[in-house]
N, C-alpha and C positions, 0 to 999 in steps of 0.2 A: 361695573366691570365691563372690559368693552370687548367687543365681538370676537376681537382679535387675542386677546388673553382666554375667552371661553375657548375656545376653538384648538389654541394651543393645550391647554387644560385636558381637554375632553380627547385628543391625540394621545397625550403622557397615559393618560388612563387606560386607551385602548390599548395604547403600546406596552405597557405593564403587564396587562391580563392577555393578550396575544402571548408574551416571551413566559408568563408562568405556565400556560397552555400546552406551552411547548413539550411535543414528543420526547424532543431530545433532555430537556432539565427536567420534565419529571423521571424519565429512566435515570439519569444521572440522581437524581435525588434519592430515589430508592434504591441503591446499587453503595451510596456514601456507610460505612461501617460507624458505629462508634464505639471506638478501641476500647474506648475507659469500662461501658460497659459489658462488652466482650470479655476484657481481662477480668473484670471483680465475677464475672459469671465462671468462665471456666479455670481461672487460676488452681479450683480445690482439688479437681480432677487431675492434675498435674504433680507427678511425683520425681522425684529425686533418684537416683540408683547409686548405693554405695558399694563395690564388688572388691574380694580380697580373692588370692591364691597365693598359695607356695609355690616359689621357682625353685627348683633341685637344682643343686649345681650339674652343669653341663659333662657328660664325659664322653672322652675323645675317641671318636668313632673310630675302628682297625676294620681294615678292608683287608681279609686274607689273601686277595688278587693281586692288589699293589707289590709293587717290589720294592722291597726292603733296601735301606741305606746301609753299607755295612759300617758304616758312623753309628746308624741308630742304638746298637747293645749297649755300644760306649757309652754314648749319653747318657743312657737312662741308667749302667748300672754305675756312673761317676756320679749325676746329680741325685740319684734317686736315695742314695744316705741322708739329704739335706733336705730332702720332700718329705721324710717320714720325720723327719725333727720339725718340720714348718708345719701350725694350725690350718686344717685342715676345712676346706671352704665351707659354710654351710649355707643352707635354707634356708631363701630369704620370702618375706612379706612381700605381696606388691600389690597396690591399691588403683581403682581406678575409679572415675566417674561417669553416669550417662543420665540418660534421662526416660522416662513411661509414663503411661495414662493409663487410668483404671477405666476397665471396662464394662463393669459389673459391680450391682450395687453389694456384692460378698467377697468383694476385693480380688479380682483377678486383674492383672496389670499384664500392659502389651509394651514389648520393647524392640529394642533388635538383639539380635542372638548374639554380635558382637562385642554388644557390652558387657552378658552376663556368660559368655562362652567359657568355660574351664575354671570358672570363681569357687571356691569352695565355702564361699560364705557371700551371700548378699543381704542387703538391707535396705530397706524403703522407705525415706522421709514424707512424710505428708506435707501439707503445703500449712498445716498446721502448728509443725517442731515436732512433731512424734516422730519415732526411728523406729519400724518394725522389721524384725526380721520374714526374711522371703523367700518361697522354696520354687524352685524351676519347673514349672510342669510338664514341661513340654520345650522344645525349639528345632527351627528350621534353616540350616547353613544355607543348602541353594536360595530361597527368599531372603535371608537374614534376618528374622523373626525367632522370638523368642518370649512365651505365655508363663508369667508370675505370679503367685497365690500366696496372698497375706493371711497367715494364720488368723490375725487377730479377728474376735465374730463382733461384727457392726455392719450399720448400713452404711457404705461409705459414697461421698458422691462418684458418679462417673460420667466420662464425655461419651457423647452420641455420638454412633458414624453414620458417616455420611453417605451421600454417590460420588465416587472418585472418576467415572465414566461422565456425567452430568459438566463434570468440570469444564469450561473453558479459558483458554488462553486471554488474559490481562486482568479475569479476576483477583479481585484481592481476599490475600489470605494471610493468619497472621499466625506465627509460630510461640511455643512458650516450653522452654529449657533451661539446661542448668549449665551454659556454656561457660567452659574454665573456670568452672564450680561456683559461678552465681547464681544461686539458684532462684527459680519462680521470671528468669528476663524475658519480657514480650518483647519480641518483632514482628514490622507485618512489612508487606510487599505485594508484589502482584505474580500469577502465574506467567512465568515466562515461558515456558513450552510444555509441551507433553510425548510421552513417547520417546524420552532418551534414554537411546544406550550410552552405556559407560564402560561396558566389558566386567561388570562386579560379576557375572555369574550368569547362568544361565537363563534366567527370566528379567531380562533387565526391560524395564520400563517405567523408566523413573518419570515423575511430577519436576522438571525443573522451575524453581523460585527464586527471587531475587529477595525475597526475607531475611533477613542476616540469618547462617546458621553455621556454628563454629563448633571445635571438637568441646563435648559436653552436651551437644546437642541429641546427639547420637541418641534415639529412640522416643523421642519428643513429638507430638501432633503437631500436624498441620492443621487449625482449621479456616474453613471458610468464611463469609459473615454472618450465616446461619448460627453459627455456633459448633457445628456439627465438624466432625475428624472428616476430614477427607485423604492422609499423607501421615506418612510417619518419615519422619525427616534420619536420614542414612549415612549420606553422604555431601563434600566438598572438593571442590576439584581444587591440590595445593599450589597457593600462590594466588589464588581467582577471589575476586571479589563480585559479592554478588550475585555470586552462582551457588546454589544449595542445590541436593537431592532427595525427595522425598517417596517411598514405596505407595503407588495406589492402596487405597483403604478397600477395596474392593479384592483385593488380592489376598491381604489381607484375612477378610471375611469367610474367604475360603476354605482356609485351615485353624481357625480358630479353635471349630470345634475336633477337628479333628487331635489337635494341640492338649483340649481340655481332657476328650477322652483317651487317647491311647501315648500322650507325649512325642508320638512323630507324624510324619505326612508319608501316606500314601498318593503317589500319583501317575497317571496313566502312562503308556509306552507304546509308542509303533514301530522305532528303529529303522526310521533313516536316516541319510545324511542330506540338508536340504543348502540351498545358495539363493541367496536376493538375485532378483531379475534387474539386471539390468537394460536401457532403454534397446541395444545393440540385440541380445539374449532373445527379448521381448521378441522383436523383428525379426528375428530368425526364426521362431516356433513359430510365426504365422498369428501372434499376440496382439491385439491393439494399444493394449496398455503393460505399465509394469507390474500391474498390480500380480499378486499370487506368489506361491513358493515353489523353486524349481527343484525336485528331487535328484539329488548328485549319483548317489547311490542307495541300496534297500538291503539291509542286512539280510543275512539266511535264519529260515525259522523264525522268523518273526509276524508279527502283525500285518505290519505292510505289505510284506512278501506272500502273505496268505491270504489275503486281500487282491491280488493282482496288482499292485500298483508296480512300477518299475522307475529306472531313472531316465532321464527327459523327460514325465509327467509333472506337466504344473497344477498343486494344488489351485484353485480358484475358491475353494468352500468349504471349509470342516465343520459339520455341527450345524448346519443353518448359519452359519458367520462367513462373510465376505473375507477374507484374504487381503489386505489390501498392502501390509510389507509384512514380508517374511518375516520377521522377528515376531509376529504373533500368532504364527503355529505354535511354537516350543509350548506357551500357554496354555492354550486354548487344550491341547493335548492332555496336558500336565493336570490341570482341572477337570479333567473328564473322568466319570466313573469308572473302578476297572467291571471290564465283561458288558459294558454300553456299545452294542452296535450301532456306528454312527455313519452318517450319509456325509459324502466326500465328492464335491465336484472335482475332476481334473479335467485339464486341457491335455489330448493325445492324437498327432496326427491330425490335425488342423481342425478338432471338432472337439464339443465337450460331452463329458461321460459320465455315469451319475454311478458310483459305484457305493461298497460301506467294507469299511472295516470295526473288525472287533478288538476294543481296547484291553489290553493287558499291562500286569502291573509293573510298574520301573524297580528294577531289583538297585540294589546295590553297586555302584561304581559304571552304572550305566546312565544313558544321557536317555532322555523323553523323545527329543528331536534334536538331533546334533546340526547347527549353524555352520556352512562351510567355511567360515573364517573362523570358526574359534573353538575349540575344546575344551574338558575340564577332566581331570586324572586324581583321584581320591588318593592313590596311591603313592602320586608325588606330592597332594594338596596344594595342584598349582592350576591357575586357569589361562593358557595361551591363545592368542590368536595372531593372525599372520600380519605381517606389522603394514599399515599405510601412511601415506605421507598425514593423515587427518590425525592419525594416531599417532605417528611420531611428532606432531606441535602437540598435541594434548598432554603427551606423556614427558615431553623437556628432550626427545632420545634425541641425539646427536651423530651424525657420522654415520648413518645408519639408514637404509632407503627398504631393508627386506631383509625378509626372518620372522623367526617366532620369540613375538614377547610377550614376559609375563604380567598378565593384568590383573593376576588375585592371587593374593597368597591365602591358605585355607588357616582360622586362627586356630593357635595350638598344636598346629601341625609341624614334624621332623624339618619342614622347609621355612617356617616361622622361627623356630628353637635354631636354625645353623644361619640365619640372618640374611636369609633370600628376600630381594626386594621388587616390587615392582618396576615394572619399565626395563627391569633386564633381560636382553635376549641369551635364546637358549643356543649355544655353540654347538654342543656336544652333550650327549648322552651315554654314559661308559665307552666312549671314543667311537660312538655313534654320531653322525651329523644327522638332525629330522629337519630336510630340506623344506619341508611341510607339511602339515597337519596329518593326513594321512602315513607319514612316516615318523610321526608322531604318536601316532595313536600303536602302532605296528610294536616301534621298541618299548613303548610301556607297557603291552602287553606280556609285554616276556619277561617282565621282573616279577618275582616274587616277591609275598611280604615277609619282609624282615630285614632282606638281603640289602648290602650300602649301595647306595647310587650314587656314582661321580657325575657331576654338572660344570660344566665349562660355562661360563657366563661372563657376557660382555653390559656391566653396569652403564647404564644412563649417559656416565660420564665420559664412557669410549673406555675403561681400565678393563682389563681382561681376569679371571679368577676363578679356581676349581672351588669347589665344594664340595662335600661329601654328607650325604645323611641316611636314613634308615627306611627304607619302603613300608606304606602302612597298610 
């Protein structure tokens, strides 16, 4: 062999053991997943959700305020001989499907609350063909979470959670649902972002994936290549491919038990109303960055307010935790013990202040930390926020530059039942106009429950139309 063949020889070989050497293809090799055995390990963990309810037929709301047609007697006592001769509507069936993961090897299964919200009857396929029936223990509409307890006694498999915090952006992670009721389908993808809002509610902090996940999805894990839940997949933005939403498993974690012992969530309250800094905001408080949350206003009697804090304080700190956008006080709050005195940096007056307030608990139809773009009214079961151009492409609105639209309808609610939809802005409120939020929050105040509410609504499409339903 001649010099010139060793030499090139003895090159290839270095060359070889230099690129497998390599920083980058060994990270890359240990980071490579393999699906096949991913899927036969946690497929078993993976369950089905079959949910039923009765729809009552609908009846037609009388508002004693409205004024009368003096047409309307006629009507009703011309056709109303032919209404008691015609079958009269009944009670229908209505089916749905989702998907959950057991958590526990005694069979508690985690879903989202939307799938099993108002069912009068659920059922839980194994990944085996058994059908157990399933009883609600617990669930959570602000998260959309919802904890399942399968009678039957065995040891059943269950997936591990994960760190939904540890996550990074272009990991891959692979989903396993029963989208448009095939059940047991894996997909995987990579994390596409973290930290989005969507306007579902008031802790929004969704895991965005590009994992295919389609309706049937709905309550299905996300996991990692560990094996491990890191997401419970929620949501899809309609018409978008490619785009999924999945709830931190960390979030999650938090109300579990709360879920198993008492069936709801307790969570903390300070009662203000706070605003994202912006870079402009920043620079005017004498701010280097944008980081922190700008307190709008402080309710009376409350936490905040007993606390000293006021509005123009920017939080910069709750809890030992950095501020870094607004959207994660609501949290961080929400997860705090009630009666935990906690240490609160603000920025006041071009210096920072090391104060504490004491958490108390979030009653009913109250908000934890109210977002200055958006609200949420138990009593309408609708969650508005003041509309941007970001919003108006996301949402398809047309025609429309400003206003308040609605971004959630609350399920089973009076505003669900009269066929109020997202993306509609709100005109009028009993021949009130709520110019914005804070006049928003004013006229809902003054309705009682029970009483009709007329809503003037301008749909997606630019079509204008009243509605009328029942305060809850």
């Amino acid at each position: 062999m001649s010099k010139k063949v060793v030499s090139a020889v003895r090159f290839l070989v270095v060359s070889l053991i230099i690129s497998l050497s390599s920083p980058l293809l060994a990270s890359a090799k240990t980071v490579s997943p393999d699906f096949v055995v991913l899927a036969k390990k946690l497929k078993p963990s993976v369950v089905n959700i079959r949910t039923a309810k009765v729809i009552k037929p609908k009846q037609r709301l009388q508002n004693p305020r409205m004024q009368q047609s003096p047409f309307d007697n006629f009507f009703e006592d011309f056709f109303g001989q032919f209404n008691d001769q015609m079958p009269q509507q009944r009670p229908r069936r209505e089916q749905s499907l989702g998907t959950g993961f057991i958590i526990s090897h005694d069979g508690y299964i985690l879903t989202n609350n939307h799938v099993v919200n108002g069912a009068d009857e659920v059922m839980v396929k194994l990944s085996d063909g058994r059908e157990i029936k399933g009883e609600i223990k617990g669930s959570d509409e602000k998260l959309d979470l919802a904890l399942i307890k399968i009678s039957e006694k065995e040891n059943f498999p269950s997936a591990e959670l994960g760190d939904s915090d540890a996550l990074e952006v272009g990991e891959w992670v692979m989903a396993i649902g029963n989208p448009f009721g095939l059940a047991q389908t894996v997909t995987a993808g990579i994390v596409s972002a973290k930290g989005r809002v969507i306007g579902s509610g008031p802790y929004d902090d969704f895991i965005q994936t590009d994992a295919s996940i389609n309706p049937g999805n709905s309550g299905g894990p996300l996991f990692n290549i560990q094996g491990k839940v890191i997401g419970i997949n929620s949501a899809i933005i309609a018409g978008g491919q490619g785009i999924g939403f999945a709830i931190p498993i960390n979030m999650a974690k938090g109300i579990i038990t709360q879920l198993r012992e008492s069936g709801k969530v307790t969570r903390g309250y300070l009662g203000i109303r706070f605003q994202p800094l912006t870079a402009d905001l920043a620079k005017s408080f004498g701010l280097e960055s944008e980081k922190g949350a700008l307190i709008a206003s402080v309710e009376k009697d409350t936490p905040a307010e007993k606390a000293g804090l006021k509005a123009g304080d920017v939080i910069l700190e709750y809890d030992g935790k950095p501020i870094i956008e607004g959207n994660e006080l609501p949290r961080y709050v929400a997860a705090t013990p009630i009666d935990k005195r906690v240490p609160v940096v603000v920025f006041r007056d071009g210096k920072k202040q090391d104060m504490f307030v004491v958490v108390s608990k979030l009653k009913d139809g109250e908000s934890t930390v109210v977002a200055g773009d958006s609200s949420q009214s138990d009593k309408l079961g609708l969650t508005v926020r003041e509309l941007t151009r970001e919003l108006a492409s996301r949402m398809n609105i047309k025609d429309s530059k400003s206003g308040l639209v609605i971004t959630d309808v609350k399920p089973g609610s009076s505003a669900e039942e009269v066929g109020i939809a997202t993306g509609s802005l709100i005109i009028e409120i009993n021949g009130q106009r709520p110019e914005n939020l804070e006049k928003f929050a004013e006229i809902v105040s003054k309705i009682t429950k029970g009483t009709v509410v007329r809503l003037l609504l301008k749909r997606p499409d630019g079509s204008v139309h009243y509605v009328a339903m029942k305060a809850e």
